[in-house]
C-alpha positions in Angstrom: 17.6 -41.4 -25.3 17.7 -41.7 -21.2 14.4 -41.1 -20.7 14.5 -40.1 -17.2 17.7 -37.8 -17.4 15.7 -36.0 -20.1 12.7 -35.7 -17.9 15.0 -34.4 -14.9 16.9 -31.6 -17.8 12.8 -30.7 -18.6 12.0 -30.1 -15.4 15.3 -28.2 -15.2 14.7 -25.9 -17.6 11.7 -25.4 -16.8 12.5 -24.6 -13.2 15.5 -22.3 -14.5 13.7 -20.8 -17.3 16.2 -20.8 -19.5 18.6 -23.2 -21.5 21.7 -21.8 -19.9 20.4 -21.7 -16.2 19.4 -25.0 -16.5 22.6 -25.9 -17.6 24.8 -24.3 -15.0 22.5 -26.0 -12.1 22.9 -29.4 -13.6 27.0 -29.2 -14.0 26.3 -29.9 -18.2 27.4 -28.9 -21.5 24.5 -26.5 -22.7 24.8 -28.5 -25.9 23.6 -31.3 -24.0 20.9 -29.7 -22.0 19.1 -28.6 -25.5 19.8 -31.7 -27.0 18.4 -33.6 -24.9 15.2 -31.6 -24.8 15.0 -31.6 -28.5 15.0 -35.5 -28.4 12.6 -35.3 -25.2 9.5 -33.4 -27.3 11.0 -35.6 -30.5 9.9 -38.8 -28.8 6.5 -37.2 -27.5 5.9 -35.6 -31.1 5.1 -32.0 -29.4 6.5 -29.4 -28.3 7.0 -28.6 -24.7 8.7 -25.5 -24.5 8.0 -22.4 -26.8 12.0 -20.9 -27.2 12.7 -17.3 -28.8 16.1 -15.4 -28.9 14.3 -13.4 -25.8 11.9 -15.5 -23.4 11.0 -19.2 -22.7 7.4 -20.2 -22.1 5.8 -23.8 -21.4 3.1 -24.7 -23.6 -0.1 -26.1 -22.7 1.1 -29.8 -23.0 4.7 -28.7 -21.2 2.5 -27.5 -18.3 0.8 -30.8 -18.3 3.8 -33.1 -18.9 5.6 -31.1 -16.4 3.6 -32.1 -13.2 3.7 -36.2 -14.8 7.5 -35.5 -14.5 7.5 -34.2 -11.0 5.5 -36.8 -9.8 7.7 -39.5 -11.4 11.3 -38.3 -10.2 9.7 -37.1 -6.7 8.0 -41.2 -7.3 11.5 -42.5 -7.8 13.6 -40.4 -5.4 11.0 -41.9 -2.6 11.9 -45.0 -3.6 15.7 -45.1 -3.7 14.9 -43.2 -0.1 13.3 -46.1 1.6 15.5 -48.3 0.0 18.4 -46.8 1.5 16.8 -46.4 4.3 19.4 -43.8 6.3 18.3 -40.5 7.0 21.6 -39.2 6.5 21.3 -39.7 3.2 18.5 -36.8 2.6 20.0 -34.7 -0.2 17.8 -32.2 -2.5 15.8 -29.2 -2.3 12.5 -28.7 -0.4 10.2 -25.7 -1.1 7.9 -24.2 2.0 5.8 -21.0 2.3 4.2 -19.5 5.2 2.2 -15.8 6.2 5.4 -13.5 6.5 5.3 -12.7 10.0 4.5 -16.2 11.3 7.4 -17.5 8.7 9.8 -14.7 10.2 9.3 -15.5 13.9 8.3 -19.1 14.2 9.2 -21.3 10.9 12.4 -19.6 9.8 14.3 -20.8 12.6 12.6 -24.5 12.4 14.1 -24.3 8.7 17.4 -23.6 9.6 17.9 -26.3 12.5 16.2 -28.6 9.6 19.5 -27.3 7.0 21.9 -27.7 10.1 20.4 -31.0 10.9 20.9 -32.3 6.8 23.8 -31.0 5.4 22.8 -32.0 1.9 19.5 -30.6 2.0 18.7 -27.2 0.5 15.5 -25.1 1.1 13.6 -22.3 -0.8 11.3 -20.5 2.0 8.5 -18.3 0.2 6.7 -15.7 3.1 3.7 -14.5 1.7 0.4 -13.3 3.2 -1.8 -15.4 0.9 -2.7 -19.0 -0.2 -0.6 -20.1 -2.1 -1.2 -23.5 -5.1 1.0 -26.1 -4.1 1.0 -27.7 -7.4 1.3 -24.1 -9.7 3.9 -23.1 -7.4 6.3 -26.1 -6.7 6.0 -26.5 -3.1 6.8 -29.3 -1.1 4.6 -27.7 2.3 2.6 -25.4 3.1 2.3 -23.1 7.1 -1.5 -22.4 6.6 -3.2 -20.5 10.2 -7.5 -20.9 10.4 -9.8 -23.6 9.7 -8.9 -25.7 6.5 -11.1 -26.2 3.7 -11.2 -30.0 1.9 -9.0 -29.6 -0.4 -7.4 -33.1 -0.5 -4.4 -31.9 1.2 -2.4 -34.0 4.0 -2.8 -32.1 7.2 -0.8 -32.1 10.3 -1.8 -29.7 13.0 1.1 -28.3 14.9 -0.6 -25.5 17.0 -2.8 -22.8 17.4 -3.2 -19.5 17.9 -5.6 -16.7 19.0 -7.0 -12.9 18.0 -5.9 -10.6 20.6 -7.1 -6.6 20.7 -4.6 -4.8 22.3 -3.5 -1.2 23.1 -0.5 0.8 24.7 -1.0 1.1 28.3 -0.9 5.4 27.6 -3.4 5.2 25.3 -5.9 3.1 27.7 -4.7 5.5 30.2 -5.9 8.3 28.4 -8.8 6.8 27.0 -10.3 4.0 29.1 -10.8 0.1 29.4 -13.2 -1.2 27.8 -15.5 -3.8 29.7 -17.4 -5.4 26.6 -16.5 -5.6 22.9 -19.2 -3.2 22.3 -17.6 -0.6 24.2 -14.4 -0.6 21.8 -17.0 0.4 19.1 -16.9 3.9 20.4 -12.7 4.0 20.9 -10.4 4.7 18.1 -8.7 1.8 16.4 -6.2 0.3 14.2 -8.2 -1.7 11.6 -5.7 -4.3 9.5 -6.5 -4.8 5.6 -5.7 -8.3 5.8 -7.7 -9.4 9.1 -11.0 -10.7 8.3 -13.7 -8.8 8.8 -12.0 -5.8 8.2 -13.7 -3.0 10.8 -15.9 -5.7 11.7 -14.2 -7.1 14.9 -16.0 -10.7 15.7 -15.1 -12.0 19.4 -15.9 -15.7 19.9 -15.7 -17.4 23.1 -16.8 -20.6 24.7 -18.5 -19.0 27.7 -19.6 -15.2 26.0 -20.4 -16.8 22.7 -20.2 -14.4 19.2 -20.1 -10.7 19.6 -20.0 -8.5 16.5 -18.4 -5.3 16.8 -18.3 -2.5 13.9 -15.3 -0.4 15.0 -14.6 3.0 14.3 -11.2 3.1 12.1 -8.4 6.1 13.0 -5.9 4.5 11.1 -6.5 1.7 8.7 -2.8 -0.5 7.6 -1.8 -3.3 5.3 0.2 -5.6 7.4 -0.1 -6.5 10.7 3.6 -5.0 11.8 2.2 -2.3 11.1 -1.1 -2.5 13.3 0.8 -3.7 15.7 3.4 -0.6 15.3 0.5 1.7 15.4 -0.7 0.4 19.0 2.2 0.8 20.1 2.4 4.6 19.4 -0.8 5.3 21.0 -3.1 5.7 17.9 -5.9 3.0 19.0 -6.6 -0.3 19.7 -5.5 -2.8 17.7 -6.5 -6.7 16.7 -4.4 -9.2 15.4 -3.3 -12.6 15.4 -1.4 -13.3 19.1 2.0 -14.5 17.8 1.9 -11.0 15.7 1.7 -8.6 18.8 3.5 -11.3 21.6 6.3 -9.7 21.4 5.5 -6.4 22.6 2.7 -7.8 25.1 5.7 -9.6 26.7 8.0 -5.9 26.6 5.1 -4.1 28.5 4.4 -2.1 25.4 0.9 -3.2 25.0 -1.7 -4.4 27.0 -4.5 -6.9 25.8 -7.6 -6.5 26.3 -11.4 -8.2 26.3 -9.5 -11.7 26.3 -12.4 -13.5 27.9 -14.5 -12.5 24.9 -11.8 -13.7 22.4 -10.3 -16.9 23.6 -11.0 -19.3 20.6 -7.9 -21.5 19.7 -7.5 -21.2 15.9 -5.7 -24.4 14.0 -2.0 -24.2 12.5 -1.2 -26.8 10.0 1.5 -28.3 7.6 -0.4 -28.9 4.7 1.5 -31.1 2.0 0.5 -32.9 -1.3 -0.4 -36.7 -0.6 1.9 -37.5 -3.7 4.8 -35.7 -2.1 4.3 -38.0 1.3 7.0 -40.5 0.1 9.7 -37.9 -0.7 11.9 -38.6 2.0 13.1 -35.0 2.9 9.6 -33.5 2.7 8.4 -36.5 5.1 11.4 -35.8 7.5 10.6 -32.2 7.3 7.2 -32.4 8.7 7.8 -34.7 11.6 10.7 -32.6 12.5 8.9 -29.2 12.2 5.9 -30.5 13.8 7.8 -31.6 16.7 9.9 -28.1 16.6 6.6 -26.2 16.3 4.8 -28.0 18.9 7.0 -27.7 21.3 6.9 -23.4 21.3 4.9 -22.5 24.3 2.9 -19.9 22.3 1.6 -22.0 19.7 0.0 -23.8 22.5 
């Protein structure tokens, strides 16, 4: 048995979920692909994968066996990498996630330079508004926005960001500025499910310090589009994240407000595995979105 082509079918399969998938992506003979899985868990004296006429599920040694696998391709991939030592040669897939809107705006197009750059590289891009396991999930890096706990991750910081509250210009028009964050206590707002804090708005500031507002919620939304829609309309003020409303700040659709209050810098980072760090693609990746992402005026 080549034990390292049945490895790379196991972590196929795996991958695929099924037999047949697997198959297709690897260009072989099903017969093969199950054949060689059968002498895979033969040689290891368990079984790896529980299969039914209807669904595939690893077991709890697959699971186990599976990231050794990983590791030791990924290991061995590195290697050939350096010893070839041309960057043109990058070939394979690399798996990144991000927060959705962030992703949309700001890594998606990094990614696709990155594709047009390495014709042989392929990329899965999973948007998501939460953290997600590198290891559980198969991916190569991570876009994570806020202060980073110590997770053992390798961390590159590639910009930051701010809160910014914001309303239309008719609705502060109708209504009126307000001076201090206390004062947007008593104004209706646009409170976002997924801001910390919730309808507690906390401004921080170098020269005003911490201010801890409770506001008063007119209309309370799941996504930040759709605070940021909401502002826009006139319903009340609104805080999110400033990539997420910079778009219509720059159209003249809304105004921001209390920025002196609210002018603490909050980290972006590409957070990858140290195991993955001699991959060559996921180490080409990085520099070249940390250099794509630093140089974006607004994530300054």
């Amino acid at each position: 048995m080549d034990r390292l082509r049945a490895m790379t079918v196991f972590v196929e399969v795996a991958d695929a979920g099924s037999l047949s998938a697997a198959a297709r992506r690897l260009g072989e003979p099903l017969t093969n692909v199950s054949r060689l899985l059968s002498q895979l868990e033969a040689h290891l004296n368990c079984t790896l994968i529980d299969r039914t006429t209807r669904r595939m599920a690893l077991t709890d040694a697959g699971r186990d066996y599976l990231v050794t696998c990983r590791q030791v391709l990924e290991a061995l991939e590195g290697a050939e990498g350096r010893i070839a030592g041309q960057s043109s040669t990058l070939s394979g897939e690399i798996a990144i996630t991000a927060p959705v809107s962030f992703g949309r705006l700001h890594l998606l197009p990094v990614v696709t330079a990155f594709l047009a750059a390495y014709p042989r590289i392929t990329a899965r891009l999973l948007l998501m508004d939460r953290v997600v396991d590198l290891i559980e999930e198969d991916i190569d890096v991570a876009l994570r926005i806020g202060e980073l706990p110590d997770s053992g991750l390798v961390a590159k910081r590639v910009g930051t960001v701010h809160f910014v509250a914001c309303a239309s210009p008719e609705f502060l028009r109708r209504s009126r500025v307000p001076a201090m964050p206390s004062e947007a206590a008593t104004l209706d707002c646009v409170t976002f499910a997924g801001m910390p804090g919730g309808m507690r708005w906390v401004f921080k500031s170098k020269r005003h310090g911490r201010k801890t507002v409770r506001v008063r919620s007119r209309l309370s939304v799941n996504t930040a589009e759709a605070a940021v829609e909401a502002a826009v309309a006139g319903v009340g003020l609104a805080r999110v994240l400033s990539y997420q409303a910079r778009a219509e700040i720059d159209a003249g659709h809304l105004t921001p407000i209390l920025e002196r209050f609210d002018d603490t810098p909050i980290p972006i980072h590409l957070v990858y595995r140290s195991a993955r760090s001699d991959t060559p693609r996921v180490r080409e990746f990085v520099r070249f979105a940390s250099e794509k992402l630093r140089a974006q005026p607004t994530l300054r």
